[in-house]
LUMPANU-259557 format. One line per field, with one value per residue (C-alpha): residue in one letter; x, y negated, z. Coordinates in steps of 0.1 Angstrom, whole numbers. Each point is the difference from the previous one (the first is absolute). Layout:
N
residuo	[a,...] $
xx	[X,...] $
yy	[Y,...] $
zz	[Z,...] $
***
This chain:
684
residuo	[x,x,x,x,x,x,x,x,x,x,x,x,x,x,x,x,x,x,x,x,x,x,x,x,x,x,x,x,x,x,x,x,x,x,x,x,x,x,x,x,x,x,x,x,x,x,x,x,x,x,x,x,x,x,x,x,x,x,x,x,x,x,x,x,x,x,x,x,x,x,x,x,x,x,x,x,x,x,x,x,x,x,x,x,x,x,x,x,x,x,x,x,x,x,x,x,x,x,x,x,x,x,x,x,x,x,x,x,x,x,x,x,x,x,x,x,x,x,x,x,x,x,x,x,x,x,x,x,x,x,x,x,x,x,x,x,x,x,x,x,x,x,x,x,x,x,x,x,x,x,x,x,x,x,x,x,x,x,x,x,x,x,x,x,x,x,x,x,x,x,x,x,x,x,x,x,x,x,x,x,x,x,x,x,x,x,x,x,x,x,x,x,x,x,x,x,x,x,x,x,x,x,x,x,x,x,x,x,x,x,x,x,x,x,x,x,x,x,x,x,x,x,x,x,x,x,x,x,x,x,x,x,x,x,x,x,x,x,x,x,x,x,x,x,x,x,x,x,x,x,x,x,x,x,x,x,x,x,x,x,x,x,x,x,x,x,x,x,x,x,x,x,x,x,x,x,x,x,x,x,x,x,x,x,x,x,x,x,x,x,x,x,x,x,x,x,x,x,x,x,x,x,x,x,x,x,x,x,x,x,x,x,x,x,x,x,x,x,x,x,x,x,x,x,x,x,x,x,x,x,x,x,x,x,x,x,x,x,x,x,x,x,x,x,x,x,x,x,x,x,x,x,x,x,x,x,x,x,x,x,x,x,x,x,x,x,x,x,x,x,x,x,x,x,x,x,x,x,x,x,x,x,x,x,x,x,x,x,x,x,x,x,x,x,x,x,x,x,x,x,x,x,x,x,x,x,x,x,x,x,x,x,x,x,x,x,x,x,x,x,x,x,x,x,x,x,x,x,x,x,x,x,x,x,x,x,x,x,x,x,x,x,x,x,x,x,x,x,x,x,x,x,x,x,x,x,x,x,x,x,x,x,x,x,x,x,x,x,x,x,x,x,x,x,x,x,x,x,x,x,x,x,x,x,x,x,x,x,x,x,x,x,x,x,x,x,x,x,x,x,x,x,x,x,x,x,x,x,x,x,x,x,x,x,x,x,x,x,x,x,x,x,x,x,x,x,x,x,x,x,x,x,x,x,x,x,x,x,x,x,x,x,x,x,x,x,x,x,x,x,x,x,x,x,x,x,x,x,x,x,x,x,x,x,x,x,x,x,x,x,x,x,x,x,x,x,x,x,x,x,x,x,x,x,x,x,x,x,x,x,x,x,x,x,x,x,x,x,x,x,x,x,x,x,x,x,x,x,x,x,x,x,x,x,x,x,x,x,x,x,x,x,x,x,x,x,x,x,x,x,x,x,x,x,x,x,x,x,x,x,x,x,x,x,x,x,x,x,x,x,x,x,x,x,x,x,x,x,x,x,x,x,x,x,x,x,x,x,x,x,x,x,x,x,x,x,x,x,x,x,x,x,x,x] $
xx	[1045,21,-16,12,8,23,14,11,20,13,13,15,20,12,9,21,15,12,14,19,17,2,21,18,10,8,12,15,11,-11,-31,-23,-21,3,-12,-28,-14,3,-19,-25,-12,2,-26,-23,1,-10,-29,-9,0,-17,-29,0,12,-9,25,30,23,32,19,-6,29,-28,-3,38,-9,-30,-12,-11,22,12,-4,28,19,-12,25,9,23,25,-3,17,-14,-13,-18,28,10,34,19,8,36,25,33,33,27,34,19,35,16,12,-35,-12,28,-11,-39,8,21,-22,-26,19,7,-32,-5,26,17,9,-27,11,-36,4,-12,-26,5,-27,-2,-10,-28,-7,-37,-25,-4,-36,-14,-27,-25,-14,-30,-10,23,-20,17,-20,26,24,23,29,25,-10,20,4,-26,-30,-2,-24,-25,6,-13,-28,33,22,-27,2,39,3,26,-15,-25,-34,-4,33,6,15,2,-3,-4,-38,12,34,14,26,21,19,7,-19,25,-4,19,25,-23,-27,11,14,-34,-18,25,-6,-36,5,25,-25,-28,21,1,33,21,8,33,2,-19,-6,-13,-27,-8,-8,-19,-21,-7,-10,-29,-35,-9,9,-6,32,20,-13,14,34,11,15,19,3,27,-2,25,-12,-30,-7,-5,18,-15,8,-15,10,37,-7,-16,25,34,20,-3,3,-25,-27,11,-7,-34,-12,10,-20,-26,-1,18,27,38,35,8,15,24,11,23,8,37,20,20,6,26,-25,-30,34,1,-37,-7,29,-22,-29,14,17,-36,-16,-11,-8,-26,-39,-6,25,18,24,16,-7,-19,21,-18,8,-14,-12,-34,9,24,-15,-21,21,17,-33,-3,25,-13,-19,19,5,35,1,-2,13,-2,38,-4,20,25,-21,-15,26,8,24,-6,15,3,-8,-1,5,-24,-6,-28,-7,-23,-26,32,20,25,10,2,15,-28,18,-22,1,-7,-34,7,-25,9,-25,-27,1,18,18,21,9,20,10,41,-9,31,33,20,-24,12,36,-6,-12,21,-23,2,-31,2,9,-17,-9,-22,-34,-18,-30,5,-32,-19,9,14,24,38,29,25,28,17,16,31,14,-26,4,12,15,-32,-8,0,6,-26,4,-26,-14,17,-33,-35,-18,-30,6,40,6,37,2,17,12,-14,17,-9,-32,0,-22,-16,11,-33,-20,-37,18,-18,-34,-4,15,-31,-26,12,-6,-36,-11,10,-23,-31,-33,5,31,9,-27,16,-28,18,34,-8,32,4,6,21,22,7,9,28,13,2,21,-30,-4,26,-25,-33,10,13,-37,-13,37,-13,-5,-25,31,17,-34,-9,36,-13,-12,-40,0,-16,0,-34,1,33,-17,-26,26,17,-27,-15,31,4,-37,10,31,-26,-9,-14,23,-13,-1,34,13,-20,23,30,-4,11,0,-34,-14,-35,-25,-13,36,7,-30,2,41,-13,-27,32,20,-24,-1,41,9,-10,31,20,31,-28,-8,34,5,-33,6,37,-14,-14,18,-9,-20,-17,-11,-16,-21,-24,-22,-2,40,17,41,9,-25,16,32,-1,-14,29,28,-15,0,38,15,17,-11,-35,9,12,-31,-24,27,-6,-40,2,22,-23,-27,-23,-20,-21,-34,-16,-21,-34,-5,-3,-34,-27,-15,1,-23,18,28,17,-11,20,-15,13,-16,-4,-17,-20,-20,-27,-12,37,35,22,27,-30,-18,33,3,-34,9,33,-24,-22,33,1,27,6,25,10,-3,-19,6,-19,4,-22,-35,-18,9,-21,-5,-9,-9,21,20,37,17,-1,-43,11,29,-30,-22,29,8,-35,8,-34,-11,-24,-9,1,-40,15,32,-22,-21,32,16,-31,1] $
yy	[1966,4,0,-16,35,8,-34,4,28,-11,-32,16,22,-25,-23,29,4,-35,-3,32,-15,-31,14,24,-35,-26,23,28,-19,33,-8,24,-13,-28,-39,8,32,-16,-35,25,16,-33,-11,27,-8,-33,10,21,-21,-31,26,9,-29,15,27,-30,10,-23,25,4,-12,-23,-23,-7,-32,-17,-22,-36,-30,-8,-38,5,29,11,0,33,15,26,33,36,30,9,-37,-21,-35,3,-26,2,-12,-8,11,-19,-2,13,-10,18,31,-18,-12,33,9,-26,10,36,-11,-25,31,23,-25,-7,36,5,30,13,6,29,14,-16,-30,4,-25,-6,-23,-35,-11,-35,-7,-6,16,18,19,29,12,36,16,34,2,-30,-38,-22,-26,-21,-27,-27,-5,-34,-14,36,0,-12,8,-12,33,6,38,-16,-1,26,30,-16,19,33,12,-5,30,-9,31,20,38,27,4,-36,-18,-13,-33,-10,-34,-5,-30,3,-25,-13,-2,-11,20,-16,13,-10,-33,-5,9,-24,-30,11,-8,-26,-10,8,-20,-38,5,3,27,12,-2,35,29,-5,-35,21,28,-25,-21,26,18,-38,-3,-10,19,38,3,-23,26,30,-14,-2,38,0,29,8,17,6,1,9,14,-29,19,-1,33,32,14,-17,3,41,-4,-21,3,-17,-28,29,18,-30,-2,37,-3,-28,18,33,-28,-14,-30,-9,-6,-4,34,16,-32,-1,18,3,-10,15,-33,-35,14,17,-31,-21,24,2,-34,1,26,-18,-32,17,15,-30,-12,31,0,-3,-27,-28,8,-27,28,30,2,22,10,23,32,14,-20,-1,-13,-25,-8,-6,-22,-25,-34,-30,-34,12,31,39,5,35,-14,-20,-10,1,-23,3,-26,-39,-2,-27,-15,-22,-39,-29,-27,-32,-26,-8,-28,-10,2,-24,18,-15,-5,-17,25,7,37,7,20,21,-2,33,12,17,31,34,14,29,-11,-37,-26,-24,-32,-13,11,-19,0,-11,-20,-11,29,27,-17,-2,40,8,-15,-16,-21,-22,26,31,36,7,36,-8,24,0,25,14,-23,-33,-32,3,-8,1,28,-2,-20,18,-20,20,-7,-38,-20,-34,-21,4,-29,-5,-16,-21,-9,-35,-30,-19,10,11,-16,-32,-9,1,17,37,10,40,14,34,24,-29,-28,-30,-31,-25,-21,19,-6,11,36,-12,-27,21,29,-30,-4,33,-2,-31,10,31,-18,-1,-41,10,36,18,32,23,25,-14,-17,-10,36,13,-31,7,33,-6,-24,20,26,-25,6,-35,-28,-27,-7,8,36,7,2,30,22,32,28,24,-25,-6,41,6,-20,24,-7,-15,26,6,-12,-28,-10,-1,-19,-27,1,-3,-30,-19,7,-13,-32,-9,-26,-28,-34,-33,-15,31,6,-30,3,34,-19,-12,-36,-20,-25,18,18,14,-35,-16,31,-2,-36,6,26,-23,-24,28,24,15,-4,30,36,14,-9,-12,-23,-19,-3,-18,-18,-12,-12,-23,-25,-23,-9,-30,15,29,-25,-13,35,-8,9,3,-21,-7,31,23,-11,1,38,12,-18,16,36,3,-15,27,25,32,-9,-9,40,11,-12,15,33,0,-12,33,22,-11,-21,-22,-32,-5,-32,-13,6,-35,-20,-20,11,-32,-38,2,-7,-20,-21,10,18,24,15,29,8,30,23,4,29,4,2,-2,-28,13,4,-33,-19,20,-12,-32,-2,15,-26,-28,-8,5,11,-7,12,-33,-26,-33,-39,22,24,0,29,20,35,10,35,13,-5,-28,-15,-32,-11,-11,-20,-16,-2,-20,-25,-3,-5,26,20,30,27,38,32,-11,-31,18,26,-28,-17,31,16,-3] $
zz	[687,33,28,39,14,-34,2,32,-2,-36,18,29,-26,-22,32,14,-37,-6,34,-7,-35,21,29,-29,-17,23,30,-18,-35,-17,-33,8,-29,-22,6,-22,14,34,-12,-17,33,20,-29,9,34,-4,-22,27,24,-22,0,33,23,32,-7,-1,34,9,-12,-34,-24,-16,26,1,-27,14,22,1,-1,38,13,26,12,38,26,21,28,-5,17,-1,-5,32,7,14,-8,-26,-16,-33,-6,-18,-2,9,-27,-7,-29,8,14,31,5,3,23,18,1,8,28,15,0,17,24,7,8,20,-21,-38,-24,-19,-14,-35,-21,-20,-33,-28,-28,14,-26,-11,4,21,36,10,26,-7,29,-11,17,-4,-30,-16,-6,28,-1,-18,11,-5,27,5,30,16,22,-22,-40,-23,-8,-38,-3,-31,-20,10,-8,-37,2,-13,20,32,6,14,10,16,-2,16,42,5,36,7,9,-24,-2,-31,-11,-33,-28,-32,-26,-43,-18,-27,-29,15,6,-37,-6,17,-14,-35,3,21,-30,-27,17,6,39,19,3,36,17,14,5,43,-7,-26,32,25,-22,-10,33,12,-28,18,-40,2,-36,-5,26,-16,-40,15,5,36,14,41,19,36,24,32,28,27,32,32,21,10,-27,-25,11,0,-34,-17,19,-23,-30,-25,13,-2,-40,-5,19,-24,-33,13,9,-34,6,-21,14,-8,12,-28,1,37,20,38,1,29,2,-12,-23,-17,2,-20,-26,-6,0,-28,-21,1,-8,-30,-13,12,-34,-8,22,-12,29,20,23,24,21,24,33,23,33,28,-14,39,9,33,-1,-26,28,28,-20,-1,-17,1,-10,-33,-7,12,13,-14,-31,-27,-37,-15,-30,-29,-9,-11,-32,-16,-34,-12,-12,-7,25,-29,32,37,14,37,18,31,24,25,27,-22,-14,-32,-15,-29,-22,-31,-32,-22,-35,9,10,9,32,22,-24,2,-23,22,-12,34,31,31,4,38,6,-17,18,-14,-36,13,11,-30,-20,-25,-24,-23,-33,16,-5,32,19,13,26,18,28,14,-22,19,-13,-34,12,-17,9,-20,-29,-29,-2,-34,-14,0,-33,9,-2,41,19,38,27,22,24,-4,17,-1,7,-36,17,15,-6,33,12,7,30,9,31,5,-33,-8,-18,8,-12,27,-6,30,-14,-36,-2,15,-28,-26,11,0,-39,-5,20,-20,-33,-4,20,-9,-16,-20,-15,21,3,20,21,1,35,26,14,-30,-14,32,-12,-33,13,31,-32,-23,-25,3,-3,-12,-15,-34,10,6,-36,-4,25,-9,6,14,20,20,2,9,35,33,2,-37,-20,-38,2,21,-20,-34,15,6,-27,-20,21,-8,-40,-1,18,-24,-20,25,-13,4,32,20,-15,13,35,4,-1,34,-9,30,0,-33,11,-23,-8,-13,-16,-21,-8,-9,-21,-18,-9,-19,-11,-34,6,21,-8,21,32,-22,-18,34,8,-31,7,33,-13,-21,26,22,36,-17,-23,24,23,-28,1,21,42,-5,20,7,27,-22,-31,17,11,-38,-16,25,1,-42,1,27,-15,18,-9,-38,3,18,-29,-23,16,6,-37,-9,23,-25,18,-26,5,-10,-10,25,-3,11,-34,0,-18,6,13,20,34,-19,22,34,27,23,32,18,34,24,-11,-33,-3,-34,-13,12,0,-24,-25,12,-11,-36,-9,7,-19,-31,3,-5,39,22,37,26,28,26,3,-13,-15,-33,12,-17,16,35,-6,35,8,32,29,-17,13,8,-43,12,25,-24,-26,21,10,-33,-14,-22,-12,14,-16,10,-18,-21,-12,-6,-21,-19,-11,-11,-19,-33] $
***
């Protein structure tokens, strides 16, 4: 039986151990001791500790998994390492020699003279930005960058990584502020989308998407399953002692190994020109997949801090710095069709519709071709193999078309003559195109708005804003293209996460089965509301299971015979039977019939005769129930309901705060009853 005083020292021994294999591991990449041994003397800790819980310090490498669930993440400020206020930023990019001509010569003109003191170039990792605020040697602190002023306080999850010490070692400052990376390694990432794999739930798109996901768990038990790895790359402070301490960028790297922190030091160099930053940005891009974590290029800084610091902040980014990103992640496709989008002004772009294709993590099947000289630039034609890039992870474009690789079959595009929406004559205003119908784009966006409201597909989260987008995008050129969009294309969009994308996505693929009457509501017929949709849906259901089906439907009445159903007069019957005969929307139904939207029968076939024969409208407010529902009761129950008032009426429900259909009641003679009698007559 231990007692405290023995347990005390037996902790503080095999704390200082497993920090030693630690550091021996992670910061030295020498195995002092094997996985096992080391998980064996972590157990005894914990035992230790379970026995003795007043002998738990911050420090230990048990409390690195632990915690309870977070309901938000708190919000901090950034400072340096001696107490004053420091952005964290980001870096500008540079995708070319000449743009890093360029940078170096915009520096040196800022300064007024050469800078000849050497570059200092590390790996540029993709993950997930983090500052980390030591005390005394011990983690205090832990945060995201946030907007670069303010970052969301996130230290819960970061002591669940093993390759951040809680505790540092060596001659380290009493105050030290750190910002570094959390990266997934490949492995670990095939890891994680095996199980993921194994257990029905979806794989994930890359491994940065995983690191930030996980650091951004309110659970730390979710952040500590996924193994995360840190490397630092670089002290915040701005005084004279920490310029005397750490002169250069090289020297802060060697001070955070000797502290325990792990860096990309062994990988970097200080390269005496940009001659030599070309050919190391050529080595790593050579070992690049060789690599255990992602990279997207090098970060080259001025390797003297002073000069660093002189150099100070432009817009969001350090001028003494820079990240020189490798070539864009591309792929090649084919381009299977052009169509043309009409945007909220009125003009058309042309929108290239490709063979789904994976590119920087994403699967994307559309890119915008912008104009009809882009195509003529281009040289593109409807079949070709074409490159698609993303550089710097913005919108998919297509760079370049392989012309040998072409067989016959390509066709050439022309832009439209006539508007795809409305008919109207396309004119050419300098590179655009344009509908010549001035309110063209505006009514064509109202479609879009009406077709996935709350009374017809109902598509939560797929509000204006975000409709907009999609067709400024050329994800869009109808209705129809809604139910082809794909995860990728959406993701592919700045601000549109994976997350958010999916969300969409999925939203939309639950929405493809729709009953009749809202299905014929979304059309946006002119005169058909909710109330004639339902009772032209009464007249042909158990007909139509799929848009083709209510074409075919709708084609088998004449004006006449349409004015028969009832509440369906001459200019209502007249707009239903011209909209089913145009063409364009014969070919719209085609293609929301190909996109596999299905019709479901109505739940609106009477269970009983109750209400037979009468006709009720509804107006204000009703409190026990809504409308909508209010209405399906009654159509179970035999009745009917309409949408005006008229001698036919039997029964005006009026809720609270009714309209102008009371007044046209009472004139009319026409009975009116509340929301109890409403009830009694519906009860059953």
């Amino acid at each position: 039986m231990i007692d405290k005083k023995s347990a005390r020292e037996r902790i503080e021994h095999l704390k200082k151990v497993i920090n030693k294999y630690r550091y021996e591991r992670l910061v030295l990449d020498k195995e002092g001791i094997s996985p096992d041994a080391e998980d064996a003397l972590k157990k005894e800790l914990f035992d230790l500790e379970l026995k003795f819980p007043e002998l738990v310090t911050p420090d230990s490498p048990t409390q690195r998994v632990g915690g309870k669930p977070l309901k938000e993440f708190k919000k901090v400020r950034h400072f340096d390492s001696e107490g004053k206020e420091a952005r964290m930023i980001s870096l500008n990019d540079a995708f070319s020699e000449k743009d890093m001509e360029d940078w170096l010569e915009r520096l040196e003109n800022y300064l007024g003279r050469k800078y000849d003191k050497g570059l200092y170039c590390d790996l540029k990792m993709d993950g997930l930005a983090i500052q980390l605020d030591y005390e005394d040697g011990l983690l205090k602190q832990a945060e995201t960058r946030g907007d670069g002023l303010w970052g969301e306080d996130v230290t819960q999850n970061i002591r669940t990584i093993e390759a951040i010490p809680l505790k540092l070692v060596g001659d380290f400052p009493k105050k030290l502020v750190v910002r570094g990376e959390t990266v997934l390694t490949k492995k670990e990432f095939d890891r994680i989308n095996r199980e993921q794999n194994k257990k029905g739930e979806k794989i994930f798109a890359n491994p940065r998407n995983v690191a930030a996901g996980s650091i951004r768990q309110l659970d730390p038990a979710v952040t500590a399953k996924r193994r995360l790895g840190f490397y630092a790359y670089g002290i915040v402070g701005s005084t004279e002692g920490y310029f005397k301490k750490y002169p250069t960028h090289r020297d802060e790297y060697e001070a955070l190994e000797s502290y325990g922190i792990k860096t990309n030091l062994a990988k970097g160099i200080v390269a005496a020109s940009l001659q030599e930053v070309f050919k190391f940005h050529k080595d790593v891009l050579a070992k690049r997949d060789g690599l255990e974590f992602e990279i997207d290029g090098i970060v080259v800084s001025v390797n003297d801090n002073r000069v660093r610091e002189t150099g100070g902040i432009i817009g969001k980014a350090p001028r003494a710095a820079i990240a020189y990103k490798f070539s864009p992640r591309e792929a090649t496709t084919i381009v299977e069709e052009i169509k043309v989008q009409v945007g909220r002004t009125g003009a058309l772009t042309p929108v290239a519709v490709m063979r789904p294709v994976n590119v920087g993590g994403v699967t994307i099947t559309h890119a915008s071709l912008h104009n009809a000289d882009e195509i003529e630039r281009l040289g593109l034609k409807i079949g070709d193999t074409v490159i698609v890039s993303r550089a710097g992870d913005v919108i998919p474009q297509i760079t370049k078309v392989l012309k040998e690789m072409r067989g016959g079959k390509e066709r050439e595009f022309k832009m439209p003559s006539r508007c795809p929406v409305d008919g109207s004559k396309v004119v050419r205003d300098g590179v655009a195109y344009r509908c010549s119908s001035k309110i063209c784009g505006a009514r064509h966006r109202e479609s879009l708005y009406h077709f996935v409201s709350r009374g017809a597909f109902n598509i939560e989260g797929l509000g204006p804003k975000i409709i907009d987008r999609f067709l400024e995008e050329g994800l869009i050129v109808d209705a129809a293209d809604i139910f082809s969009l794909q995860k990728g294309d959406v993701a592919a969009l700045p601000r549109f996460g994976e997350k958010s994308a999916e969300n969409i996505v999925n939203e939309i693929n639950e929405r493809k089965k729709i009953t009749l009457a809202r299905f014929i509501y979304s059309l946006g017929i002119l005169h058909i509301g909710e109330e004639t949709a339902n009772l032209l849906a009464q007249e042909i259901s158990g007909k139509v299971s799929s848009p083709k089906d209510l074409l075919r439907a709708i084609r088998g009445f004449n004006l006449e015979k349409l004015q028969e159903i009832q509440d369906i007069g001459p200019k209502v019957a007249e707009s239903i039977f011209g909209w089913f005969r145009e063409k364009r929307n014969e070919k719209f139904l085609e293609k929301l019939d190909e996109a596999g939207v299905v019709i479901l029968r109505d739940k609106m076939q009477a269970t009983s005769d109750k209400l037979a024969g009468k006709t009720f409208v509804l107006t204000g407010t009703l409190e026990s129930l809504s409308r909508e529902a209010a209405k399906e009761k009654i159509r179970e129950l035999g009745g009917t309901t309409s949408e005006s008032v008229s001698k036919n009426t039997d029964y005006l429900v009026a809720g609270s705060e009714p309209g102008s259909k009371y007044e046209k009641a009472e004139k009319l003679g026409v009975k009116i009853i509340g929301e109890a009698e409403l009830l009694r007559l519906i009860k059953q």
